[in-house]
C-alpha positions in Angstrom: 0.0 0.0 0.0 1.3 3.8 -0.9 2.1 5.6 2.5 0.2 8.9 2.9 3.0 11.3 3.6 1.5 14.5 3.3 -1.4 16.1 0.9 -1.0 19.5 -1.1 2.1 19.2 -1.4 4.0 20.3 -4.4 7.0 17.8 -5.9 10.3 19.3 -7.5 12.0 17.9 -9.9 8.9 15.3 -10.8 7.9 14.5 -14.6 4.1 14.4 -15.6 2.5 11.5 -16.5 -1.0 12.3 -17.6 -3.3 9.4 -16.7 -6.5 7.9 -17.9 -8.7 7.5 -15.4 -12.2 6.5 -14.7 -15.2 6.9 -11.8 -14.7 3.7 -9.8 -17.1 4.8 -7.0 -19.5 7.3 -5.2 -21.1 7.2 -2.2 -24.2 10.1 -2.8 -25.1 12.2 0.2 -28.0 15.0 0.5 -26.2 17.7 -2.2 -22.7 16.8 -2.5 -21.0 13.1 -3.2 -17.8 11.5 -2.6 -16.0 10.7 -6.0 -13.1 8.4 -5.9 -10.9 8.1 -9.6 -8.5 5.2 -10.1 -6.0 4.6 -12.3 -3.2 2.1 -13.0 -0.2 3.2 -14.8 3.7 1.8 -15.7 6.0 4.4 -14.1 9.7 4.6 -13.9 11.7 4.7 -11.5 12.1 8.1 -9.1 9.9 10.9 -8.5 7.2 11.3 -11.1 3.8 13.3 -10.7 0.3 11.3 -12.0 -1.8 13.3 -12.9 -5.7 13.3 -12.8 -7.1 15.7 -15.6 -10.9 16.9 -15.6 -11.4 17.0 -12.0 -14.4 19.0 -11.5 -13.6 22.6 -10.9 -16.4 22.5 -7.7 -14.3 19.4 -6.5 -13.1 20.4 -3.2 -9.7 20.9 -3.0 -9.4 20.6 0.8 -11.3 17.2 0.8 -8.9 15.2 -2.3 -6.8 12.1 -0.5 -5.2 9.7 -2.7 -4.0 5.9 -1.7 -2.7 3.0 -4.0 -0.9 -0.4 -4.5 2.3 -0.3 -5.9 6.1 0.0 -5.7 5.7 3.8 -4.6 5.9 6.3 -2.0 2.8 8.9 -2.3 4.5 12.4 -1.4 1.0 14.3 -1.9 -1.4 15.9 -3.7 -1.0 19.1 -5.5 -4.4 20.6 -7.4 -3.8 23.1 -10.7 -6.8 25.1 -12.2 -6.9 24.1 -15.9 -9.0 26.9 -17.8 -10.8 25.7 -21.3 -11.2 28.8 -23.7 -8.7 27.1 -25.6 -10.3 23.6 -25.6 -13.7 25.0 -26.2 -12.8 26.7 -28.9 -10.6 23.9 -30.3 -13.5 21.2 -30.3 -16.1 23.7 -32.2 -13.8 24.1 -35.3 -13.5 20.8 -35.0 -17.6 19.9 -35.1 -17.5 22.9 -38.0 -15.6 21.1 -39.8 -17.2 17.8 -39.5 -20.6 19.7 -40.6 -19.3 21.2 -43.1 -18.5 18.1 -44.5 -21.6 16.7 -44.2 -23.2 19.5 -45.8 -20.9 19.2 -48.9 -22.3 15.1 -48.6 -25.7 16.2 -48.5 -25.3 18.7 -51.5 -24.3 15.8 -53.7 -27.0 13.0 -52.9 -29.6 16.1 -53.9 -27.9 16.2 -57.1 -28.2 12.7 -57.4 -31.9 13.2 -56.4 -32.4 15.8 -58.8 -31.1 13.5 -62.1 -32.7 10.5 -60.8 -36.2 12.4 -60.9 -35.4 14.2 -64.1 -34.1 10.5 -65.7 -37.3 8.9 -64.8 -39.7 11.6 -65.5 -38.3 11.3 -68.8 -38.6 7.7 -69.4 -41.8 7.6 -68.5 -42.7 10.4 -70.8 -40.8 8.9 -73.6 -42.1 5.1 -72.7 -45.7 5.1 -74.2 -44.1 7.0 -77.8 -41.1 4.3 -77.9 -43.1 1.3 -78.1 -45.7 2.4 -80.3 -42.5 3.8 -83.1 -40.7 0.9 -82.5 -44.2 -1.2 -83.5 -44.5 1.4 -86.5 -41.0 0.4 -87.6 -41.0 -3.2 -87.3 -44.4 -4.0 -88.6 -43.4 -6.3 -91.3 -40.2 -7.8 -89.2 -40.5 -11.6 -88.3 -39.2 -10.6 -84.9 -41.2 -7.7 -84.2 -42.9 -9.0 -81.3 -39.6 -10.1 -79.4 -38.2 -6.6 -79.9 -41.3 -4.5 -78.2 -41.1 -6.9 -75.6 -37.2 -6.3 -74.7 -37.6 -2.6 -75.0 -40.1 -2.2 -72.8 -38.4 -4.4 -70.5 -35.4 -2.0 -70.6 -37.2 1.2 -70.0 -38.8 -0.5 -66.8 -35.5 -1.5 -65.5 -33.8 1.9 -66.2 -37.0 3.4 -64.1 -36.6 0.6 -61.3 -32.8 1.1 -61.3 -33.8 5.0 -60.9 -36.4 5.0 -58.2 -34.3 3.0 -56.4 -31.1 5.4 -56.2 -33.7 7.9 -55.8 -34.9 6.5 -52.7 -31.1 5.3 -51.5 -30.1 9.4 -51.7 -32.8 10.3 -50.1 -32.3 8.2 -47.3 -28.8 8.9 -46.3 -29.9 12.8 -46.4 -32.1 12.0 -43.8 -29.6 10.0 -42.1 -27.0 13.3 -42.8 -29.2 15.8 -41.2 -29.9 14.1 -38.6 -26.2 13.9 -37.2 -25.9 17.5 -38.5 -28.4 18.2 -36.1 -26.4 16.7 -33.3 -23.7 18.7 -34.6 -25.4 21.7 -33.8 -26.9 20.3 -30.7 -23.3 19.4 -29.7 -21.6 23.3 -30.8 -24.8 24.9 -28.8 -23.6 22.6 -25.2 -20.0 23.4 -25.6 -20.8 27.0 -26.3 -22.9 27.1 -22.7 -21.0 24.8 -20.8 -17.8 25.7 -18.3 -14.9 23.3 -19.3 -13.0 24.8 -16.4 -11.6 21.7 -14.5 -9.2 20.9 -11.9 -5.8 18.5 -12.2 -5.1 16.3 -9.4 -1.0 15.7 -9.3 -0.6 12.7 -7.3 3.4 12.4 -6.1 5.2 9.3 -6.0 8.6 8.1 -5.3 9.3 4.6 -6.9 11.6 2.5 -5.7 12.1 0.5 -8.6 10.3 0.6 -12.5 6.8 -0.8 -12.6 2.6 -0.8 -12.0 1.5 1.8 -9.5 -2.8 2.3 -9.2 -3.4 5.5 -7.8 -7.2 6.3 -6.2 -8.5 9.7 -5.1 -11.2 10.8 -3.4 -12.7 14.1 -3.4 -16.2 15.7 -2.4 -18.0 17.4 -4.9 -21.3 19.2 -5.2 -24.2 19.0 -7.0 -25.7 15.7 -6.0 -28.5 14.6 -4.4 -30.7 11.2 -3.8 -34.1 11.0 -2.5 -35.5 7.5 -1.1 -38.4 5.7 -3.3 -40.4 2.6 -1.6 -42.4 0.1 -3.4 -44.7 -1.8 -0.7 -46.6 -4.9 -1.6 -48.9 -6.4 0.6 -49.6 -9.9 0.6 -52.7 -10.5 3.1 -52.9 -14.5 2.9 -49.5 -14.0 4.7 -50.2 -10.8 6.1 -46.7 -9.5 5.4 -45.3 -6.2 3.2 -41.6 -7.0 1.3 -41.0 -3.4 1.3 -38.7 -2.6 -2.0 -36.2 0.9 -1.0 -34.8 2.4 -3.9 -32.8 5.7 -5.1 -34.0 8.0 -7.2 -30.3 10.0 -8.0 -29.5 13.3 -9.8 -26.4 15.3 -10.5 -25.1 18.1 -12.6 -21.0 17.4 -10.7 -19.1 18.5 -14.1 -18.3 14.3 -14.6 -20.6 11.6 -15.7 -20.5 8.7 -13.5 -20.2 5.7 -15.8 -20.1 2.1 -14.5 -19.2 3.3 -11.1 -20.2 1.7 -7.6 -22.5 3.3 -6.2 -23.4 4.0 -2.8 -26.4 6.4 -1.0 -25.8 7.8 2.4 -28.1 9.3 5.3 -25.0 11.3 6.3 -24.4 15.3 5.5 -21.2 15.4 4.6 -21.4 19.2 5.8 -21.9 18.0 9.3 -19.7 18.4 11.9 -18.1 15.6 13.8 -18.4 17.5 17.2 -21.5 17.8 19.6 -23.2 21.3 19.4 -22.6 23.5 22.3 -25.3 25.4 24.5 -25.6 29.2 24.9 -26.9 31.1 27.7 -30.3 30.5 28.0 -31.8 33.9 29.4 -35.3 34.9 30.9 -37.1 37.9 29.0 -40.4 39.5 28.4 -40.0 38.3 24.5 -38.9 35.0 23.5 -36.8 33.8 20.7 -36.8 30.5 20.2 -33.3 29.1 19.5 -32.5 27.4 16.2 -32.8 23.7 16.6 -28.8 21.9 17.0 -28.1 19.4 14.4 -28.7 16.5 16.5 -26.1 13.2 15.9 -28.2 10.8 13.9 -27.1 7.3 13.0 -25.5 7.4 9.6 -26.8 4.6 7.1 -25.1 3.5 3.7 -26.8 1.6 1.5 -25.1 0.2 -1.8 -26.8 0.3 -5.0 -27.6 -3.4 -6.5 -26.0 -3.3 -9.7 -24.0 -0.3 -11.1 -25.7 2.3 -12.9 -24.9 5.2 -15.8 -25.5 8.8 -14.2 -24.9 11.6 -16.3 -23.9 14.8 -15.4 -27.2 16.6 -16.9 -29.6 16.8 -14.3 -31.6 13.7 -15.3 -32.4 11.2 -12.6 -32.0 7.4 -12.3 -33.6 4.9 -10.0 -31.3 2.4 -8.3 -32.5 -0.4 -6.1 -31.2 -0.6 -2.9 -32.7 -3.3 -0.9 -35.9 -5.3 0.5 -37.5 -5.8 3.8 -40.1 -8.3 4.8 -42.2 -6.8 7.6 -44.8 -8.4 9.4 -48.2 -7.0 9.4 -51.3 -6.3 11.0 -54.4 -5.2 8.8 -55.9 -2.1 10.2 -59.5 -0.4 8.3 -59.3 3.4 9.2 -62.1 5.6 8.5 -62.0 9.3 8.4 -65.7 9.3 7.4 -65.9 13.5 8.3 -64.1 13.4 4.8 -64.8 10.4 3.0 -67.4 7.8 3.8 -64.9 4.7 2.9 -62.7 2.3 4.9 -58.7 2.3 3.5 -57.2 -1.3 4.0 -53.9 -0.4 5.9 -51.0 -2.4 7.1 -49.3 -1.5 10.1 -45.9 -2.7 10.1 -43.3 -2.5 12.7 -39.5 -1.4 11.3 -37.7 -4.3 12.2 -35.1 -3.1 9.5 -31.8 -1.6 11.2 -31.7 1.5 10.1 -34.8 4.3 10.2 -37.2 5.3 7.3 -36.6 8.2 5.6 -40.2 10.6 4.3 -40.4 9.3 0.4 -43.0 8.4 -1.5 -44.5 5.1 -1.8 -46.1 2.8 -4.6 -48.7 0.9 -3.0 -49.6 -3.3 -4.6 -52.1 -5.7 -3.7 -50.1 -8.8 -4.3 -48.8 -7.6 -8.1 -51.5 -4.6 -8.8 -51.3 -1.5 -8.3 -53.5 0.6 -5.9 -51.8 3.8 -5.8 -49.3 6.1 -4.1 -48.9 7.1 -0.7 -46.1 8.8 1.6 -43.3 7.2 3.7 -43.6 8.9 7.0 -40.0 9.2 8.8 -39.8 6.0 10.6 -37.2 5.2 13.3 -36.0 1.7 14.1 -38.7 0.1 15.9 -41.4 2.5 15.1 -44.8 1.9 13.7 -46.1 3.3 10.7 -49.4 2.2 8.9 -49.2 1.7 5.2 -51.9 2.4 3.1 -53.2 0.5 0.1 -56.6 1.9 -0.8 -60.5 1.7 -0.1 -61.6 -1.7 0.9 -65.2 -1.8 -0.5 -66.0 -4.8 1.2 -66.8 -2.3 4.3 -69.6 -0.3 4.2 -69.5 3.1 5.3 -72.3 5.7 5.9 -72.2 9.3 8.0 -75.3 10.5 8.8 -76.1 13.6 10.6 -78.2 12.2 14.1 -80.2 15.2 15.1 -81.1 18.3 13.4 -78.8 21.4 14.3 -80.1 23.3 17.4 -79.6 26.8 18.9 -81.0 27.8 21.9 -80.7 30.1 24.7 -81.3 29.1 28.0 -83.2 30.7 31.4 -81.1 33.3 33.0 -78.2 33.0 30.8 -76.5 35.2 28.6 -74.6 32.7 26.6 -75.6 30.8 23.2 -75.6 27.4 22.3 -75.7 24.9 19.2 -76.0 21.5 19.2 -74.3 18.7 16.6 -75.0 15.1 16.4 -73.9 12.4 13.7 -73.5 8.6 13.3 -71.4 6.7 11.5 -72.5 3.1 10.6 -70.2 0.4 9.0 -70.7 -2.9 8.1 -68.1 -5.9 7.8 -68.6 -7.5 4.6 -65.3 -9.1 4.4 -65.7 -12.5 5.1 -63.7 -12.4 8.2 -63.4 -10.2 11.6 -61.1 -6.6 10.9 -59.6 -4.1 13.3 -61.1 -1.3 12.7 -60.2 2.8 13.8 -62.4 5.0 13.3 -61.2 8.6 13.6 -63.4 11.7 14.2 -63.1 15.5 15.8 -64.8 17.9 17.7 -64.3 21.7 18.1 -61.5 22.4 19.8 -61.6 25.5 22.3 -58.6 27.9 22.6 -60.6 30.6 24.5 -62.3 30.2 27.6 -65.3 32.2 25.8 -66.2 28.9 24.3 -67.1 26.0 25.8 -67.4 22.5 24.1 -69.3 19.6 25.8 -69.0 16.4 24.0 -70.1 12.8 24.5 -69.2 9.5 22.5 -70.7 5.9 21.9 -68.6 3.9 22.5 -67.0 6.2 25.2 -63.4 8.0 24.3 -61.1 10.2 25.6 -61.1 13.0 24.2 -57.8 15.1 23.7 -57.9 18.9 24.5 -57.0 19.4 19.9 -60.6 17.2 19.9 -59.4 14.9 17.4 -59.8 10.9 18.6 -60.3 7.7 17.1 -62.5 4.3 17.8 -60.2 1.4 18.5 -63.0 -1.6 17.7 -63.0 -5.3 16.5 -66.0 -6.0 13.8 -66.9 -9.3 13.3 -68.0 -10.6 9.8 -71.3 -9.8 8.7 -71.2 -7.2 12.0 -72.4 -3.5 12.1 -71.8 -1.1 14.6 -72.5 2.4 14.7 -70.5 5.1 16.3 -72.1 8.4 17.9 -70.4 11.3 18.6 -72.3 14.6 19.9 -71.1 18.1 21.0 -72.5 21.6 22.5 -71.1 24.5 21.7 -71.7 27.6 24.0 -70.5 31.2 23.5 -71.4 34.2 25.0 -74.5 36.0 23.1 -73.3 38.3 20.1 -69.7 36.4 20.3 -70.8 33.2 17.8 -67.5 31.6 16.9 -66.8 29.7 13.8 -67.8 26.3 14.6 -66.7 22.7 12.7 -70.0 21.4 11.2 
């Protein structure tokens, strides 16, 4: 292994020797990633300098290490800013002339278009008047018949023979505009882009001639990855394989072809040391302090299978990894907003690492039901995954009493009553858990009073949103009542849920 002896440092006395090097792997955090180059090469012996060109220019100079296998000393790392005016304006003339060749190629095959047509439109002017002559002529020859017939078989072959170079030219002008166009396509990119890069001299001091493979490592930014999940439910089992993929962009300066990939829960920006507290002091206003960066349990995941990503902005989906969760089948209702039951499983994150927030296909065995959200899950926690309405359970919401208001004896206040039911029936062919979620106004002035009651009886939390926690049975109903008061003093009518 090379020794590390000391990075940024610049080696007298050293000859260049440019290397060709490729993307081996990235590890992909939220907005930067960490690129690591290798390359083998046949050195001599001494001091020599390997150089990495096209190092992105946002590469981070303070963040490049290098390590390697060979018969070397590394001595360091020393970055040069390469500017590419020059390049850019190299590689255009060279595209200019390469479309200007093409041009001069699709100027001939028109010509050859052109005399085809004009050939053919004059055989088949010329055709009809050739024969009949030729018959006029030969009238009284013994072999007048054999004649016609060979003439006009030599005019159609002339026109076949035409039409078909005809079509042939015509074709490879399509074919020569269309890479024209990526010519242009091609001039327009280099003209925008910034070929500004950075070379990476890596030291060495060989002991002897032979193979040295250099790696370095460097942070760059412009990166990002967001979590994908694919869950699919299998009820016979009642279990969820729960599929976690990457969906990865970046616009680096590099494309990353064939490299390893890994995605990281880590910021790379984040300190390695605890945050410290500041004096915490008593006033008639209060600030609330920014939130520390709390340590979190960094998670890596590596990509299946290596993936292409281009340094354009476009995004690619790499799979990650499955867990198989056990389940429980909840039906919620929310029947204040929609009068249906969602088939849920709740799951438990036996995985060891936490769920990030990402979006989620939902499947019912192999079809689809929709898309949901990933809540941010820690190890251990609970979330309930959704897969759509269950119409085997009915659902109905009907409002119990008409609305009231009144005023009572001696009493300056108003009130208004609200009653409703909500009915559901187990038509599932076996017994569900079932949670049933509802809300009453919540009072935040003492003004207004709410008086609520519940059948079945629930607590209910001072935000007045609770749920019913209930076993049906097959073939079961039940129906769930919830009624509330709302009082107010008179001329002070608040703006009540209905």
């Amino acid at each position: 292994m090379i020794a590390l002896i000391a990075l940024f440092a610049s080696q007298a006395l050293a000859d260049d020797i440019v290397l060709t090097s490729r993307v081996e792997a990235v590890t992909v955090f939220q907005g930067r990633a960490r690129v690591t180059r290798v390359a083998t090469v046949q050195v001599p012996a001494g001091r020599s300098d390997l150089v990495f060109e096209d190092v992105p220019l946002n590469a981070e100079q303070n963040s490049m290490t290098a390590a390697g296998e060979g018969t070397a000393t590394l001595l360091g790392v020393d970055v040069r800013e390469v500017h590419g005016t020059e390049d850019r304006d190299e590689r255009v003339r060279d595209l200019r002339v390469a479309k200007q060749q093409l041009t001069d190629r699709v100027a001939i095959q028109r010509d050859v278009i052109g005399r085809a047509q004009a050939d053919a439109k004059f055989i088949q002017a010329i055709q009809p008047r050739a024969t009949s002559q030729l018959d006029r002529d030969l009238f009284l020859a013994p072999d007048a018949p054999e004649q016609l017939t060979t003439l006009s078989g030599d005019l159609q072959k002339q026109l076949r023979a035409l039409l078909q170079e005809q079509r042939t030219a015509e074709r490879e002008v399509r074919d020569l505009a269309a890479t024209i166009s990526a010519i242009d396509r091609d001039i327009a990119q280099i003209g925008s882009e910034t070929r500004d890069a950075q070379r990476a001299a890596v030291g060495i001091d060989a002991r002897a001639p032979g193979l040295v493979t250099v790696h370095l490592s460097y942070l760059v930014s412009g990166a990002n990855w967001t979590p994908r999940y694919d869950a699919r439910y299998d009820i016979a089992s009642n279990r969820v394989r729960l599929d976690l993929s990457a969906v990865i962009e970046q616009a680096t300066g590099e494309d990353w072809l064939g490299a390893k990939l890994i995605v990281s829960t880590g910021a790379a920006t984040r300190g390695t040391q605890p945050p410290e507290l500041q004096p915490f002091v008593l006033g008639q206003s209060y600030a609330q302090p920014g939130a520390a960066n709390g340590a979190t349990l960094v998670s890596e995941f590596p990509a299946a299978r290596t993936v292409d990503v281009p340094s354009d902005g476009s995004t690619r989906q790499v799979r990650l990894q499955s867990i198989d969760l056990e389940a429980q089948t909840v039906h919620r209702v929310v029947a204040r907003r929609e009068p249906v039951a969602y088939l849920t499983a709740r799951v438990t994150n036996t995985a060891d690492f936490g769920l990030m927030p990402g979006p989620v296909n939902s499947y019912l065995g192999s079809a689809f039901v929709g898309r949901g959200n990933m809540p941010s899950t820690g190890q251990g926690g609970e979330v309930d995954l959704s897969f759509g309405v269950d119409d085997r359970v009915a659902v109905e919401r009907v409002r119990m009493t008409d609305v009231t208001l009144s005023q009572k004896a001696l009493s300056s206040r108003d009130r208004q009553t609200w009653g409703f039911e909500t009915r559901i029936t187990n038509r599932t062919g076996a017994p569900i858990h079932l949670v049933v979620q509802d809300q009453v106004p919540a009072a935040r002035e003492d003004r207004f009073v709410v008086v609520s009651k519940t059948e079945p009886a629930v607590d209910i939390p001072k935000e007045g949103v609770f749920e019913w926690d209930a076993t049906l049975g097959d073939g079961a109903k039940q129906v769930f009542t919830m009624e509330y008061e709302v009082s107010w003093p008179e001329g002070q009518r608040p703006v009540v849920l209905d």
